[in-house]
C-alpha positions as CSV (number, residue, x, y, z in Angstrom):
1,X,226.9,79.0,108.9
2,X,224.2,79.1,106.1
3,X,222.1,81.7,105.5
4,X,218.1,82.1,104.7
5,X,217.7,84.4,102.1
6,X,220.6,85.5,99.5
7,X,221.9,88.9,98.2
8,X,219.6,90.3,96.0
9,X,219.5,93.7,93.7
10,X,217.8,95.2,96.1
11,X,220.1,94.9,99.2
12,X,223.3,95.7,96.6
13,X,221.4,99.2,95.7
14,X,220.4,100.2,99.4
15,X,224.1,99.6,100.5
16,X,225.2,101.4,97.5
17,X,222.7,104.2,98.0
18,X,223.5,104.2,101.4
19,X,227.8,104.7,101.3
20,X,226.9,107.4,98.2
21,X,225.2,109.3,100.4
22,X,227.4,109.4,103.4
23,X,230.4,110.0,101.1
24,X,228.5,113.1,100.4
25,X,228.1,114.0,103.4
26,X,231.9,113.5,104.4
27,X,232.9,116.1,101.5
28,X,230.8,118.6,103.2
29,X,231.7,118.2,106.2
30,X,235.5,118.6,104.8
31,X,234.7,121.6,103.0
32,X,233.2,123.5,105.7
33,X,236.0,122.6,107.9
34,X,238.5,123.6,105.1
35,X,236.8,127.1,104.8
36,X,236.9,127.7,109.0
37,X,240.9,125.6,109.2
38,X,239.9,122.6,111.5
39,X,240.1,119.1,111.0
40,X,237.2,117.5,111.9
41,X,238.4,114.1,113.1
42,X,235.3,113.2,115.0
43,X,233.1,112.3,111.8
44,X,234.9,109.2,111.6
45,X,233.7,107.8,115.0
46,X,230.1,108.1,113.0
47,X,230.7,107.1,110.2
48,X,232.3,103.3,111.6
49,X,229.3,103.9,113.9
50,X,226.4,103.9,111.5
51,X,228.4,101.7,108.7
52,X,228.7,99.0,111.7
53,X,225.0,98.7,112.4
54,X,224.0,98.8,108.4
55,X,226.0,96.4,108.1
56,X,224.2,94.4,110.7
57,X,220.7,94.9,108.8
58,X,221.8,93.9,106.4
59,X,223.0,90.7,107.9
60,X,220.0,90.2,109.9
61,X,217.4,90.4,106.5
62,X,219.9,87.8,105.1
63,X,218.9,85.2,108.1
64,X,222.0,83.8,109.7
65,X,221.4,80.2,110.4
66,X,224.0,78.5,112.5
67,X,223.9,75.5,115.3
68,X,223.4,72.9,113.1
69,X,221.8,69.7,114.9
70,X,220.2,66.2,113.2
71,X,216.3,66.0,113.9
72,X,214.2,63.2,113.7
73,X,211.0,63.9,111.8
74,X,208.0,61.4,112.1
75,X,205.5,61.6,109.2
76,X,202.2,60.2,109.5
77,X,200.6,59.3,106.2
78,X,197.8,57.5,104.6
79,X,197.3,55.8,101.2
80,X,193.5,56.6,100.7
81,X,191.1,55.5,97.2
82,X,187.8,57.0,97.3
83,X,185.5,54.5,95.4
84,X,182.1,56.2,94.1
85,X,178.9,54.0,92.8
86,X,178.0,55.3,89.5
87,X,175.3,53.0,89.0
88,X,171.8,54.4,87.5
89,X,170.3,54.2,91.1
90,X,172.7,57.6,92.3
91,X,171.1,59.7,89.9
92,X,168.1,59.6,92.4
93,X,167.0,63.0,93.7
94,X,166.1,62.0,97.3
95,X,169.0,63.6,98.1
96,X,169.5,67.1,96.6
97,X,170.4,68.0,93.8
98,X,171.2,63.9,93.2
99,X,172.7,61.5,94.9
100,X,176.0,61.6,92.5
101,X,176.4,65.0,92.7
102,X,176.1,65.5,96.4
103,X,178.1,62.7,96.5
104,X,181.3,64.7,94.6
105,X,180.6,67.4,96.6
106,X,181.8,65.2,99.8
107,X,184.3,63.8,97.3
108,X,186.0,67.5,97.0
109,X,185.5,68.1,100.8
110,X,187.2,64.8,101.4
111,X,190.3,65.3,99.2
112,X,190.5,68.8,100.5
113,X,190.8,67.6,104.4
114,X,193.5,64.8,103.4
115,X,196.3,67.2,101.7
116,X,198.8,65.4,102.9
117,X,198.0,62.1,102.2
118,X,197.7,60.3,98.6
119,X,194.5,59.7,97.2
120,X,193.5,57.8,94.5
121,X,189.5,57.4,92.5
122,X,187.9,54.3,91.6
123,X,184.7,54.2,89.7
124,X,182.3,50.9,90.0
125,X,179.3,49.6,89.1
126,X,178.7,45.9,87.9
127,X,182.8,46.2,87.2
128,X,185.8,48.7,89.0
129,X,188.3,50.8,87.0
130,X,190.7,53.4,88.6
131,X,189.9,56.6,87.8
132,X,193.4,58.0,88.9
133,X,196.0,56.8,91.0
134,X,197.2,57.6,93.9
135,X,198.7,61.1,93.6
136,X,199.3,64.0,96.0
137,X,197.8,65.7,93.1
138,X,194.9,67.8,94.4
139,X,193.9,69.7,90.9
140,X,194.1,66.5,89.0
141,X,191.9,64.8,91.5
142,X,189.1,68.0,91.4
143,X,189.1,68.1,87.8
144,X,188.5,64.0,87.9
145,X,185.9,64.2,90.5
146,X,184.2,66.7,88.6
147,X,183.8,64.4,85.2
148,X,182.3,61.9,86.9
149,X,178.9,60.7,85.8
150,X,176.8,57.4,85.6
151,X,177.6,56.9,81.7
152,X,181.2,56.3,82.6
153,X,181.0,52.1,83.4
154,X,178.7,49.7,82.2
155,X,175.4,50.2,84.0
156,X,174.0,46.7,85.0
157,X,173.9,46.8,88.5
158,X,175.9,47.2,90.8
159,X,178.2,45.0,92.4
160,X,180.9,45.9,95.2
161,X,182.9,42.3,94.8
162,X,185.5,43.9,91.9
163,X,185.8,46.9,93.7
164,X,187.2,45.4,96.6
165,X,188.9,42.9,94.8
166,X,190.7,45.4,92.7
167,X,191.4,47.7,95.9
168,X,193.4,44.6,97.4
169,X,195.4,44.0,93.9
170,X,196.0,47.8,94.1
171,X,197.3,48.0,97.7
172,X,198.7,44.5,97.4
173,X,201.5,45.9,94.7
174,X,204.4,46.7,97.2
175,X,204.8,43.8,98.8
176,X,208.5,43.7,99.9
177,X,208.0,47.6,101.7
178,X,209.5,48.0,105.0
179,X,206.7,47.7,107.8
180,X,207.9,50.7,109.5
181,X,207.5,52.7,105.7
182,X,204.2,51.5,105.4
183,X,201.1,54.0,105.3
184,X,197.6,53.1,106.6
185,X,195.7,52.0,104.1
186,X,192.2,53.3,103.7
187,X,189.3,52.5,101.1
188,X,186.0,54.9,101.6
189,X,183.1,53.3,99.7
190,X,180.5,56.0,98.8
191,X,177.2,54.0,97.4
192,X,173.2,54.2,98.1
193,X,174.4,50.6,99.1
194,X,172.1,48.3,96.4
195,X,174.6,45.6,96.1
196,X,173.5,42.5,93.4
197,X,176.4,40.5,93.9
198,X,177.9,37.3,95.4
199,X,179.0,37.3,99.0
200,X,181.8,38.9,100.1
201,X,183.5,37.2,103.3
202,X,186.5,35.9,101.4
203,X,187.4,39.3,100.0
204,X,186.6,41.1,103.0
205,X,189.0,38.7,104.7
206,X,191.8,39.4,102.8
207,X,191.3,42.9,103.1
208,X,191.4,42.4,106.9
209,X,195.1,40.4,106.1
210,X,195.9,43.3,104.0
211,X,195.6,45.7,107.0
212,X,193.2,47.5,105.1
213,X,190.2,49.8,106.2
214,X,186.8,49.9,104.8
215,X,184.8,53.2,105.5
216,X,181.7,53.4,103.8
217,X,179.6,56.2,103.1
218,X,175.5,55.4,102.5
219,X,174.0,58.1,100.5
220,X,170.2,58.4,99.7
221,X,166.9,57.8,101.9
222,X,165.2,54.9,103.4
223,X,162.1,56.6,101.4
224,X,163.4,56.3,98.5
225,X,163.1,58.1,95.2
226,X,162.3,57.4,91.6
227,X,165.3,57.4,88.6
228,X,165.2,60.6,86.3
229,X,165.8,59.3,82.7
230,X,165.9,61.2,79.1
231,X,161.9,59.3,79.1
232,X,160.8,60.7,82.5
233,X,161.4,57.7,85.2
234,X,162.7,54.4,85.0
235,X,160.8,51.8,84.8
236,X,161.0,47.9,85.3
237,X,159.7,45.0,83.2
238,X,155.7,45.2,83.8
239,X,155.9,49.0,82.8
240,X,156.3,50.1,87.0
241,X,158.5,53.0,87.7
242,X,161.4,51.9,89.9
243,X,161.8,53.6,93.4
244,X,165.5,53.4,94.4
245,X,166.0,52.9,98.1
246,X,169.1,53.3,100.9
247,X,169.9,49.9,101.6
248,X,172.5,50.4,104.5
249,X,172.4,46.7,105.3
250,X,175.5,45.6,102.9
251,X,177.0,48.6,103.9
252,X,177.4,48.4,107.4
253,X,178.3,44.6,107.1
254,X,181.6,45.8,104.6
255,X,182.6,47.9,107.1
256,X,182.5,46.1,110.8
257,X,184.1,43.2,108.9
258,X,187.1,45.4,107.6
259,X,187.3,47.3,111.1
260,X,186.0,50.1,109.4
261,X,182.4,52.3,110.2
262,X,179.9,53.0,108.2
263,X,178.4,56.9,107.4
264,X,175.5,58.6,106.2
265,X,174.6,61.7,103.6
266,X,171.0,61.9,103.5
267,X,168.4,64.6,102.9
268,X,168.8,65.8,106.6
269,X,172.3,65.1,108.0
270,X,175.8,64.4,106.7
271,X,178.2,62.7,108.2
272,X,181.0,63.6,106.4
273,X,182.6,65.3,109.5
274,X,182.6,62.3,111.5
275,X,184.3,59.9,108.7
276,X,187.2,62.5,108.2
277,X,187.6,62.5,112.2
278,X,187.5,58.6,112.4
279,X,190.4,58.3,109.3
280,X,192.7,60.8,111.3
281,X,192.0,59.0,114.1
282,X,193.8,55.6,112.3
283,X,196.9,57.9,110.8
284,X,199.4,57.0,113.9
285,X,199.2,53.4,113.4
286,X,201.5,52.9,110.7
287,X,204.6,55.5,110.2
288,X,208.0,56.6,108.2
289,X,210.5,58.8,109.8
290,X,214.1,60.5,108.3
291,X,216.9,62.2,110.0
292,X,217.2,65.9,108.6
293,X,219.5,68.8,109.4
294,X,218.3,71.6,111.0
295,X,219.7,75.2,111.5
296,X,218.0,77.7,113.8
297,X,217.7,81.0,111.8
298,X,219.3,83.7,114.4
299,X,218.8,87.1,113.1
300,X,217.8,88.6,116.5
301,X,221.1,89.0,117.3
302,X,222.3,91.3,114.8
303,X,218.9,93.1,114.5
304,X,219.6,93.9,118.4
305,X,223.0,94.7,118.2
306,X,221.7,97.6,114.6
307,X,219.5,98.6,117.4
308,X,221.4,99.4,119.8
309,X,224.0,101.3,118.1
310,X,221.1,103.3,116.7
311,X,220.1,104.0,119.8
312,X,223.9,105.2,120.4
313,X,223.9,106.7,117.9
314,X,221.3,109.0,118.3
315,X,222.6,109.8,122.1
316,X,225.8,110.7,121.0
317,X,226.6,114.2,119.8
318,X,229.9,115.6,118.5
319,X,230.8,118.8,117.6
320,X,232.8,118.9,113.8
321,X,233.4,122.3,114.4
322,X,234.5,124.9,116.6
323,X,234.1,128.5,116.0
């Protein structure tokens, strides 16, 4: 037998309390039947009576666990990075208040919904870096989300092949892992989806090899909006400002060729909703499961047993005293 809770201070000075009291009482009760000559052998049958079913509160609050049995517990788990764009383009206002910071607020929301899973940050523009590592550290990953900011990689474009290049290294690592350990793997891309680099078949290949999910999130409008600098707006060579534009093109191609699906945040709708449904949707592929012990916590039985001899109690009268 184990038990749920322990013996504190505070069940040691109601038990204490409680047999100070009735002692009390008893020496009464023996003086007023010294002073008329009886002996008031009844008061025994209540005291066992109500020290019996104290005894069995007491027992109940300390949660008797007995019955003891293996179970087989089946987690269901995901290894999730979050990759944001911090190219110049996101500080666009099309979507409000910017694209970058509407995109942290679906970062938060995101890493809020998977508590249970570990979630790592990548930051990318022309290069990747990881912002944190996987952890099943949800302040860390706020308080990182909340630095982020277009100043943090070179700015020169942006380009999605080192993301996805360092996202295969990064899930790559364990190689020698149990299939049956294994979590589902999960990259969400969040970008306004201007992509200047090579193409990416080869890398989205090995992804695919690596069992490894591409969901990516477009953020912005097909109307585009211009690029708030210290000057005013950004400008190109010939003097023009620059209106950045959602290109969901490159986007939607990363995902169907990764098995993923591609989302949208823009000044209307967001999608958010339906990524975190189709992630949860992909959590029973892959699995780890352990034998525990298990007790069942039975403290009904004692509190109805306290119960019932209160109940008695209160039914049955004796007389201490004759006259």
């Amino acid at each position: 037998m184990t038990w749920y809770q322990t013996i504190t201070l505070l069940e040691i000075l109601f038990g204490t309390l409680f047999l100070g009291l009735y002692i009390g009482y008893l020496l009464r009760v023996r003086r007023v039947a010294n002073f008329f000559g009886q002996r008031p052998h009844a008061v025994w049958f209540k005291f066992v009576l109500r020290h019996l079913y104290v005894g069995l509160l007491l027992v109940a609050m300390l949660g008797p666990s007995f019955g003891a049995m293996k179970k087989e517990i089946k987690t269901i788990g995901k290894d999730l990075y979050i990759a944001v764009d911090l190219s110049g383009s996101m500080e666009a206002t099309d979507v409000q208040p910017s694209r970058l910071e509407k995109a942290k607020q679906e970062i938060q929301r995101l890493i809020s919904r998977f508590n249970s899973d570990r979630i790592g940050l990548i930051v990318f523009s022309s290069e990747a870096f990881i912002q944190s590592p996987l952890t099943y550290d949800q302040n860390a990953l706020h308080l990182y989300t909340q630095t982020l900011r277009t100043g943090l990689v070179p700015n020169t474009g942006t380009n999605y092949s080192p993301l996805l290049q360092l996202v295969s290294e990064k899930f790559g690592q364990p190689a020698n892992r149990n299939a049956e350990e294994q979590k589902a793997r999960v990259l969400v891309l969040i970008s306004d989806g201007e992509d200047f680099g090579v193409d990416m078949t080869k890398l989205t290949d090995q992804l695919r090899e690596q069992n490894i999910r591409v969901f990516t999130l477009g953020i912005g409008t097909t109307d585009g909006s211009n690029i708030p600098t210290a000057q005013g707006f950004k400008k190109d060579g010939q003097g023009k400002t620059v209106v950045t534009r959602l290109n969901p093109e490159k986007l939607v191609q990363l995902a169907e060729q990764t098995d993923g699906q591609y989302f949208e945040v823009n000044d209307r709708v967001s999608e958010v909703s339906r990524l975190i449904s189709a992630i949860n949707n992909i959590e029973g592929e892959l699995r780890e499961s352990k034998t525990i012990d298990v007790t069942a916590n039975k403290y009904i039985y004692p509190l109805a047993l306290a119960l019932f001899l209160i109940v008695l109690d209160v039914l049955i009268t004796i007389k201490l005293i004759r006259i």
